[in-house]
C-alpha positions as CSV (number, residue, x, y, z in Angstrom):
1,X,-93.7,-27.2,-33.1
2,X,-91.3,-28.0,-36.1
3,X,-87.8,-26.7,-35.8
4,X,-88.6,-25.1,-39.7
5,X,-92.1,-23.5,-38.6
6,X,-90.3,-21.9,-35.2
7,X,-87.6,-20.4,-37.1
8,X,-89.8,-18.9,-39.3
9,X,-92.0,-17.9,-36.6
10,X,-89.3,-16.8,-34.5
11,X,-88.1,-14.8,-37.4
12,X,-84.5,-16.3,-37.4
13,X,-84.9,-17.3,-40.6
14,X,-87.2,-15.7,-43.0
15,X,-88.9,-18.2,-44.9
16,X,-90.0,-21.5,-43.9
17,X,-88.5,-23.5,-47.5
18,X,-84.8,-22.0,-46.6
19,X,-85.3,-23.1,-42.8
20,X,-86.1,-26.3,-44.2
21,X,-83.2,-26.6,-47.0
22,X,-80.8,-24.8,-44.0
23,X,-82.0,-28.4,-41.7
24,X,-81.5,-31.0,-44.6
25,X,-78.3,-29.3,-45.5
26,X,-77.2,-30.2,-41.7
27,X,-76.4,-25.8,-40.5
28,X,-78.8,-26.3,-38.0
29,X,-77.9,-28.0,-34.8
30,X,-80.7,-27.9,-31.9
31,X,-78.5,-28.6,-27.8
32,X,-75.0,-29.5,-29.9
33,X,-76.6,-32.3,-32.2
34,X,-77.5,-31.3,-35.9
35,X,-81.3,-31.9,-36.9
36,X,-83.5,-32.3,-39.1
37,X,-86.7,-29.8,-39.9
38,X,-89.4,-31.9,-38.3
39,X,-87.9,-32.1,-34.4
40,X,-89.8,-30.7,-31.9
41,X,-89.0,-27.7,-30.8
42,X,-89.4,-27.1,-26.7
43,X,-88.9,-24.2,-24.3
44,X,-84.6,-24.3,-22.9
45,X,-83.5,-25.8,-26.3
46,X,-80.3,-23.8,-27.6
47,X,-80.7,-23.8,-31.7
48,X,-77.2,-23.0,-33.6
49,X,-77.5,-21.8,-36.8
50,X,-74.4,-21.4,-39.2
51,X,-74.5,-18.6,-42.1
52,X,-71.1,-19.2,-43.8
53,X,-68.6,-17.9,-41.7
54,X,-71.0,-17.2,-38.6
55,X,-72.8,-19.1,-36.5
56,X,-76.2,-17.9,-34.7
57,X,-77.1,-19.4,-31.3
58,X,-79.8,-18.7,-29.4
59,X,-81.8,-19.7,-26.8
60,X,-86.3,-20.8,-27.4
61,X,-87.6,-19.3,-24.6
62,X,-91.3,-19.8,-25.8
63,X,-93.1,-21.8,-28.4
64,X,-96.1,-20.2,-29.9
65,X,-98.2,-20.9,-33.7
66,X,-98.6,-17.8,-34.1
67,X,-96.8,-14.1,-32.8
68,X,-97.2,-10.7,-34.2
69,X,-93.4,-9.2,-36.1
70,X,-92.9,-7.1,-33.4
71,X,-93.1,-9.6,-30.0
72,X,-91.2,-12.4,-32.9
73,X,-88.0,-11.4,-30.0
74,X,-90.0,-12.3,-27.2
75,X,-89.9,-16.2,-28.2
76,X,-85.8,-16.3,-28.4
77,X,-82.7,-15.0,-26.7
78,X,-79.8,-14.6,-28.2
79,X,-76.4,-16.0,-26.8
């Protein structure tokens, strides 16, 4: 799956056009290495994301289309 669909998916990011402009714009790093929106995302990747002053990481624990709001948690873990 795209790095911009799983964060939308995953709900780390709400909207798939800002997960997009947030990859171009280089605040998304996927195992230390900043990336763009269309890598694929697999299961033991650790995806960084900065917000200004702070920095989200978190680890993919599973990569699905499609997941209901409430199991969105299961897919990451947060470090």
């Amino acid at each position: 799956m795209r790095l911009d669909k799983f964060l939308k998916v995953s709900r780390l990011i709400k909207r798939r056009t800002v997960a997009n402009e947030a990859c171009d714009a280089g605040r998304v790093s996927v195992n230390g290495k900043p990336q763009k929106a269309g890598y694929e995302v697999k299961t033991g990747d650790v995806i960084a994301i900065s917000f200004g002053q702070k920095t989200v990481e978190a680890e993919v624990l599973d990569v699905q289309e499609t997941v209901k709001k409430e199991n969105a948690g299961d897919l990451i873990r947060f470090l």
